[in-house]
Every structure is written in structure tokens, then in C-alpha cells.
C-alpha positions as CSV (number, residue, x, y, z in Angstrom):
1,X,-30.3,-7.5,-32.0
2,X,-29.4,-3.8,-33.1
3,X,-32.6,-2.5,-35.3
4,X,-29.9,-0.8,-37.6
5,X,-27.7,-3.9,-38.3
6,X,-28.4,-6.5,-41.2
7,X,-26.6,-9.3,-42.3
8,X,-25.1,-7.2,-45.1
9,X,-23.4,-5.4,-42.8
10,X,-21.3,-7.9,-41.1
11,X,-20.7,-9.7,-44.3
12,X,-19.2,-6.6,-45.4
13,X,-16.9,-5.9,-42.2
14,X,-16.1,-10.1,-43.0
15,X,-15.1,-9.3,-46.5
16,X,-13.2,-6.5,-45.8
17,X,-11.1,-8.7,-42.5
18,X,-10.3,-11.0,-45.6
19,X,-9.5,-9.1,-47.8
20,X,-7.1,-7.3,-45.7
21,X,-5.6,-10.5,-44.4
22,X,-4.5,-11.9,-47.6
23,X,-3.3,-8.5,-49.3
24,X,-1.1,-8.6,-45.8
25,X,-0.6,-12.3,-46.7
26,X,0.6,-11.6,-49.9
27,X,2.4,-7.8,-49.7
28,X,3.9,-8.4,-46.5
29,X,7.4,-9.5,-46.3
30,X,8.1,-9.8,-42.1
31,X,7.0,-13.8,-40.7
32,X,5.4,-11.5,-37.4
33,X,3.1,-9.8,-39.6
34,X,2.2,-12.9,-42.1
35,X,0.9,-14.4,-38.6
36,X,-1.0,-11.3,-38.5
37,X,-2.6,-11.7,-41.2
38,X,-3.6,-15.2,-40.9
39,X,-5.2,-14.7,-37.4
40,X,-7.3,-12.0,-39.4
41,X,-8.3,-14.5,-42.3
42,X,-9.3,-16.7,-39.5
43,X,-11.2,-14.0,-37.5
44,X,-13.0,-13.7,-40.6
45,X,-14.1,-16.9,-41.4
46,X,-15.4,-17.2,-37.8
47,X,-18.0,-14.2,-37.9
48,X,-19.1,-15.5,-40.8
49,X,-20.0,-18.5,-39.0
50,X,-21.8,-16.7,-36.5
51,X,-23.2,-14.8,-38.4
52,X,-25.3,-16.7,-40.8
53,X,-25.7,-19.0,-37.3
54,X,-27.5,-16.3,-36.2
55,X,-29.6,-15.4,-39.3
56,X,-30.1,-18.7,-40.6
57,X,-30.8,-20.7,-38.0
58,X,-30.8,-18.6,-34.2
59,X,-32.3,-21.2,-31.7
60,X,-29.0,-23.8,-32.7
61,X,-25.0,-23.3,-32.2
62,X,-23.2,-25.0,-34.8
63,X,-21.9,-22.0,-35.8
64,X,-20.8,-21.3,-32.1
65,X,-18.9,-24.4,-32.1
66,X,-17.3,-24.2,-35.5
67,X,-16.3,-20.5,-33.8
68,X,-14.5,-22.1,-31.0
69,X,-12.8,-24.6,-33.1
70,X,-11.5,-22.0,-35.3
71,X,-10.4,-20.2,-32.3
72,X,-8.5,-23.2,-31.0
73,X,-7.2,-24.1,-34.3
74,X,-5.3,-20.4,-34.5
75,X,-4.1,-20.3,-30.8
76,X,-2.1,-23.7,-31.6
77,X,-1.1,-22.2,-35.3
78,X,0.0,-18.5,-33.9
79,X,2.2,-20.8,-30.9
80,X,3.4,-22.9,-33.5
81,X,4.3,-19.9,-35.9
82,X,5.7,-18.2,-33.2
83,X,7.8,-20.7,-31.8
84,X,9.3,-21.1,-35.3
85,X,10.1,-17.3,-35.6
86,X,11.7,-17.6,-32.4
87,X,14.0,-20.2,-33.9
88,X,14.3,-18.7,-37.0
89,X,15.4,-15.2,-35.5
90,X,18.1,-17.2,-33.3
91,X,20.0,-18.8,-36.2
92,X,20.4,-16.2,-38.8
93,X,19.1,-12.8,-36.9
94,X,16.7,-12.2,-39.3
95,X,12.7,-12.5,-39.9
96,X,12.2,-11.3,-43.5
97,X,10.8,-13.8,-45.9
98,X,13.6,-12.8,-48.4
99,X,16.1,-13.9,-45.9
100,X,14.9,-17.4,-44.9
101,X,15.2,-19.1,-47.7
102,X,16.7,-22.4,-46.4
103,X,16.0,-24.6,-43.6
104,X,18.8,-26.3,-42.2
105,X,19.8,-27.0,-38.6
């Protein structure tokens, strides 16, 4: 453990990840970078888990595990975003959320 480093300052770092994911989320009109912004919600979420892991309660790893689920989770969502994107781009030549506004095959 750094001497310098509280909790405050990683909940801080967290907030801002958030934060900045869902102004992304929201501002952002491009699927690629939505995805982006998601990961970085869920990157988020997980240092908070390890973190108050760590403070809370050191010598156990649930919030290890609830880390690597989360991690897991977003591989199989970004491949499954991405895979649709893919798709998308091939039919209508075009990733803007403004553009796909109808899913039809």
C-alpha cells in the first residue's frame, strides 16, 4: 500500500471513469465509441469493487471475483457489440447512431 493513497482517492479517479463514460454514452453519436464508453463505465464499477475489497475487508476476494466477472461480462459484450457494428457497417456503410435507425435484414 502507497502511504500517500486513500480510498478517496481512487473513488475519485472511479467517479471521474463514470462520469466520463456516460457523458460519452450520452454525447457521443459513433456505435465504436458508445462501446468505449461502456467498457469505461464497467472499468469503473470494477475498481470500485476492489477497492472497498481492499479497505473494507483485505484478507477476502469477493471483490476480486466480482472483478473478473465484470471483466468477462465486457469481453463477451465489446465481441458482441462489435460483431454487430461489423454487420451494421456492411449493410448501410454507416456507424452513426443517427443513421441506424431501422433493423431489418
Amino acid at each position: 500500500m502507497i502511504q500517500g493513497i486513500t480510498i478517496y482517492h481512487f473513488l475519485i479517479v472511479s467517479t471521474l471513469m463514470f462520469f466520463i463514460g456516460v457523458m460519452g454514452f450520452i454525447i457521443r453519436q459513433n456505435l465504436i465509441t458508445i462501446l468505449l464508453s461502456i467498457e469505461l463505465i464497467l472499468n469503473s464499477v470494477v475498481i470500485n469493487f476492489l477497492v472497498f475489497n481492499r479497505f473494507l475487508y483485505p484478507d477476502q476476494l469477493q471483490g476480486h471475483f466480482f472483478g473478473l466477472f465484470i471483466v468477462g461480462v465486457a469481453a463477451a459484450e465489446a465481441s458482441v457489440a462489435i460483431a454487430l457494428i461489423i454487420n451494421i457497417y456492411r449493410r448501410i456503410q454507416n456507424i452513426d447512431t443517427d443513421e441506424v435507425n431501422e433493423m431489418k435484414f
